[in-house]
Each structure stands twice: as structure tokens, then as C-alpha cells.
N, C-alpha and C positions, 0 to 999 in steps of 0.2 A: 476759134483761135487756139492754136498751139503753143503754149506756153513752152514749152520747153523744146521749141523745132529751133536749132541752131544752122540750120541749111543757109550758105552764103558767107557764114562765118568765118576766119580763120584763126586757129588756135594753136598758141604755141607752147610748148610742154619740156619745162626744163626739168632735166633727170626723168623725164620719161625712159632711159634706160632703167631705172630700177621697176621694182614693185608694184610700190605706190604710183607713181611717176605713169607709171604703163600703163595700168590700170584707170587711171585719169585720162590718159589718151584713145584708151580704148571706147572710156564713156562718153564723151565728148565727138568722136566719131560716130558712135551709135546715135546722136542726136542730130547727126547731121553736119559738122564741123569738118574742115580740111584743116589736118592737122599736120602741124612741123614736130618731131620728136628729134629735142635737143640734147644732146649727150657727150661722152670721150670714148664709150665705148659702142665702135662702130657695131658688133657684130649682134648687139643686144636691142640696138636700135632700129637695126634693120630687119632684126627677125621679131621685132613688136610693128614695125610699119608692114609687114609681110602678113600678119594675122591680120590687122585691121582691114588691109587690104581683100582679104579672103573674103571677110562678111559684108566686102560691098562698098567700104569706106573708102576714104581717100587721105592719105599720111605717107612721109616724106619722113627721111632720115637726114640731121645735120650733124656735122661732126661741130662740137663748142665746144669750151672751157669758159666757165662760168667762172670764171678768178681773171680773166682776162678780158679787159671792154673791148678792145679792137676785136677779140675772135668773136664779142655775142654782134658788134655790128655788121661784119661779114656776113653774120648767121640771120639778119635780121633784113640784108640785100636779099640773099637767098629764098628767104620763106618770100619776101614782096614780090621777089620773080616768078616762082614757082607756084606760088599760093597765093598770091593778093596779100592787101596790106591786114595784117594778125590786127584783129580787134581782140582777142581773148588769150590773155598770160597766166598758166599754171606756175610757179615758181612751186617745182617738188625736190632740186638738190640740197644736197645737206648730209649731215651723218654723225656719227661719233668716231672719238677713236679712246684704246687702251691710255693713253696720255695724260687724259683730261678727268679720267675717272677715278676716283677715292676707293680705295681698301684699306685694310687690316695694312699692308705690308707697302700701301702709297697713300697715306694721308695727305689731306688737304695741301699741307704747308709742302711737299716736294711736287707737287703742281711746276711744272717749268712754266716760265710766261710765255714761250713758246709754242707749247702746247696749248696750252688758253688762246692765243692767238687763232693759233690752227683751225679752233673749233668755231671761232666768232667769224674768221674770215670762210670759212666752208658753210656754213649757216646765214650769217650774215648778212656779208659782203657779197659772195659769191650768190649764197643763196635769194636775198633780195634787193640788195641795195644796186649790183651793177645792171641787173636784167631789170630790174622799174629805170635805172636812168636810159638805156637804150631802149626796149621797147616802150614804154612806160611815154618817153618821151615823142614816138610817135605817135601814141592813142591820144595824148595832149595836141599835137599837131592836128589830128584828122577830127577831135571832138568826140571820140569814142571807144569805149576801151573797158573790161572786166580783169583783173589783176584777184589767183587768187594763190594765197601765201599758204604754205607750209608753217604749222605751228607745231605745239607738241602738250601733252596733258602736262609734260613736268615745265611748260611756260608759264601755266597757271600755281603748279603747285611744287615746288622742285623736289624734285625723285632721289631718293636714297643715291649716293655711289655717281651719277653723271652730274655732276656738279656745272661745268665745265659747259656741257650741252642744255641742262637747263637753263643758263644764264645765256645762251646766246639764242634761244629760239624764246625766252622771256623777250627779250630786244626783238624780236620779229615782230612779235603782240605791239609794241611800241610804235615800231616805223609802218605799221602796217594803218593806224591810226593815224598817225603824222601824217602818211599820203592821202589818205580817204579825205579827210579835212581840207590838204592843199590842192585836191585835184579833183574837187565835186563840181566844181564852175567848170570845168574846162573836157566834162562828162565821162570820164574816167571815175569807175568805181573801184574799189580797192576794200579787200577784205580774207579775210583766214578764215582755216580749218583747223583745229585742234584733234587730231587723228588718236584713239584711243592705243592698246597695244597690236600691231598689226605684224606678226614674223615675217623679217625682212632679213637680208645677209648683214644687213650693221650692226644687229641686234639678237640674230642666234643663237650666237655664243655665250648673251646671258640668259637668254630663256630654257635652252635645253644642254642639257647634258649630252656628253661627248656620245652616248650609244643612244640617242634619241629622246630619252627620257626628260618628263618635264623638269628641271631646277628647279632651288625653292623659290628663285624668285620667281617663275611662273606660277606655282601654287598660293603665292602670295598677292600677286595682282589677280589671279584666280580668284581667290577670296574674298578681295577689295573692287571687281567689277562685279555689278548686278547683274547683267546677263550669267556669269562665271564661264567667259569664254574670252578668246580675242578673235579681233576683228578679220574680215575677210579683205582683201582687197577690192573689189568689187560693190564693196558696200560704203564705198567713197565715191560711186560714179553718181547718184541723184543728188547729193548736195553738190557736186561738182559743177553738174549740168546747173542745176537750178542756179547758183550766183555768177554762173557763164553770161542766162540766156538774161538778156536786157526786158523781155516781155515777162520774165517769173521774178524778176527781183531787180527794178528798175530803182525802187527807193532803198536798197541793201546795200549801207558802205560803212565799214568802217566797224562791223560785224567780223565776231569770228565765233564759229558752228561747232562745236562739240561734234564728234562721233566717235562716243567714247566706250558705251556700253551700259553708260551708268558707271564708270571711274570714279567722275570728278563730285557725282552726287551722293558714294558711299561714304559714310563716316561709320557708327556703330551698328 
């Protein structure tokens, strides 16, 4: 038995246009999954369903907005047509932005509540709340279903400076729990990843400086991860797979995985 053969499955992958996001789709197709890659940006999405495709996979590009229910049920007709009905939900959109974040020269208190919104609704709302109500609520429908959330190490611990972002991927750790609980009868599992530091375009600009070189806040998470590296993209596809597949982690809910480097376990 193949624990981890996802062949039959179909898996739908929000913000698989980014990164991370891609990178999850890509691992999830290596295991056999026919995957939908949900995104805004057509051209990132279809030149990540175009790789997949090469090594043999099968993945599909949709155009969503994940701030919008009517566009994810459209998106969710779609993948049923083209793919069969999605037993398996990555929820990987989400982000920061300059708004949300605390400096020297934007302290906490000129926070606009606007901004705060922005972040809670792009992580979220966006992030989990409208894709568990529409997909979420078919795997409740059919009796089957893997839901896995996007979290963030500063959910657990909140991170200097993203104030803003730490508190609304804190609240993903929450609802990610609330579901696992309200939706274990009905065989939908539900659970997160806590992704260590992985350079991504949301977050370049605080790790490197403008001529490439590392920031100190990259010398500093340096410091405070025990590997003293960050993470790859690709080394989020086995935990991925594994809380996908129903035969490796059939009693796994309500669960959220670290892959952090040793982050959350350095203190002195």
C-alpha cells in the first residue's frame, strides 16, 4: 500500500500562482493528483500548469479572486467539469503589505483600520474563510475532503514589524481548528502548515537588500533558525502530500505542522 499515491484525487490549489502555492501544486501532482491552480494571475498560472504538465502531470489553470464567493463557485463548477469533484484544498493566498507593518517612522498607533482590514481580509477571509465555505462545503456534501491552511511561524509567535500580518494568520490557527472540530463527522479533515522563512516576492524586500545582499533582518532569522538557512519551496511538498493523502494521515485534523527549520524551537 502506497501511502502517499494521491492518483484519482483532485486537488485544488489557491494562490498556486505564487511560490509556495506552486510549489504545493507541483507536489501534489507528483503524487498523482489532478490539480486546479487557482489564482488572478493568468500568466503565472498557466506557465505553473505548463511545468506540471511536462513531467507527466495533470493541472488546469483558473482564473479566481479569492475576495469574491460567486468568482470561487464559478471556479469550483469549473475544476467539477474539467477535473471531477476536488477532494483536496490547499488554501496558500495571502500576503502582507507596507500598511500593516510597524517602523521607526510608522508606529503601531498610525496603523489605519483599513489597512488592518486589508490584511485580515487577504489572509483571512480571502485566504480561508470563503474557499472552506464553497469548497469546504462540497467535501461536507460528497463525505470527503482534506483542507490544508496556510499559517505562518509569526501565528505562533508574532514577529517584530508585521504586526498586522501576524494577527490575521494567528486567526487562521483558530478557524483552522473551529473547522477540523465542526467537520470530522462529516469526513472532512482540516488542518495547517506553519511555513518557516521561505523568500517569496511579499517578502524580499525585507530580507535582502536593494543590490542582493542579505538585510539584517535575514541575519537575524539566520541566527534564530537552527538549520541557519531558509527554507526551499519544495520542501513543503511531503508535508503537503502527506495531510492530502487520506491513507498517510487519515486520523490528522485539526493539526498544524511546523516546517520551520528549527525557528519556533530556538530560544538561547
Amino acid at each position: 500500500m502506497n501511502l502517499f499515491n494521491l492518483e484519482g484525487e483532485t486537488a485544488v490549489v489557491l494562490g498556486g500562482t505564487g511560490e509556495l502555492g506552486g510549489a504545493a501544486a507541483e507536489a501534489l501532482a507528483g503524487a498523482g493528483a489532478r490539480v486546479a491552480i487557482l489564482g488572478r494571475n493568468r500568466e503565472r498560472g498557466e506557465a505553473r500548469a505548463a511545468i506540471i504538465e511536462k513531467k507527466g502531470g495533470k493541472a488546469i489553470f483558473i482564473r479566481a479572486d479569492a475576495l469574491d464567493k460567486n468568482s470561487l463557485e464559478q471556479a469550483l463548477e469549473q475544476v467539477i467539469c474539467r477535473l471531477g469533484g476536488p477532494t483536496i484544498l490547499v488554501n496558500a493566498a495571502g500576503g502582507n503589505s507596507p500598511e500593516g507593518t510597524v517602523t521607526a517612522e510608522h508606529p503601531f498607533e498610525a496603523i489605519e483600520a483599513d489597512a488592518w482590514q486589508k490584511l485580515f481580509d487577504m489572509n483571512l477571509l480571502g485566504g480561508v474563510m470563503l474557499p472552506c465555505q464553497v469548497f469546504g462545503a462540497f467535501m461536507r456534501a460528497q463525505g470527503k475532503g482534506s483542507i490544508i491552511n496556510f499559517a505562518s511561524v509569526s501565528a505562533h509567535t508574532p514577529l517584530s514589524r508585521v504586526v498586522a500580518y501576524s494577527a490575521s494568520k494567528a486567526a487562521v490557527l483558530n478557524l483552522t481548528r473551529f473547522l477540523a472540530r465542526e467537520w470530522a463527522q462529516n469526513g472532512v479533515r482540516v488542518n495547517s502548515i506553519t511555513p518557516g522563512f521561505f523568500p517569496a516576492e511579499q517578502n524580499r524586500s525585507l530580507l535582502f537588500n536593494a543590490d542582493g545582499s542579505p538585510s539584517d533582518r535575514t541575519r537575524s532569522i539566520w541566527e534564530h533558525t537552527a538549520m541557519k538557512r531558509f527554507g526551499k519551496p519544495e520542501e513543503l511538498g511531503g508535508v503537503i502530500v502527506f495531510l492530502a493523502s487520506e491513507a498517510a494521515s487519515s486520523f490528522v485534523t485539526g493539526t498544524d505542522i511546523r516546517i520551520d527549520g528549527g525557528f519556533l524551537s530556538q530560544t538561547i
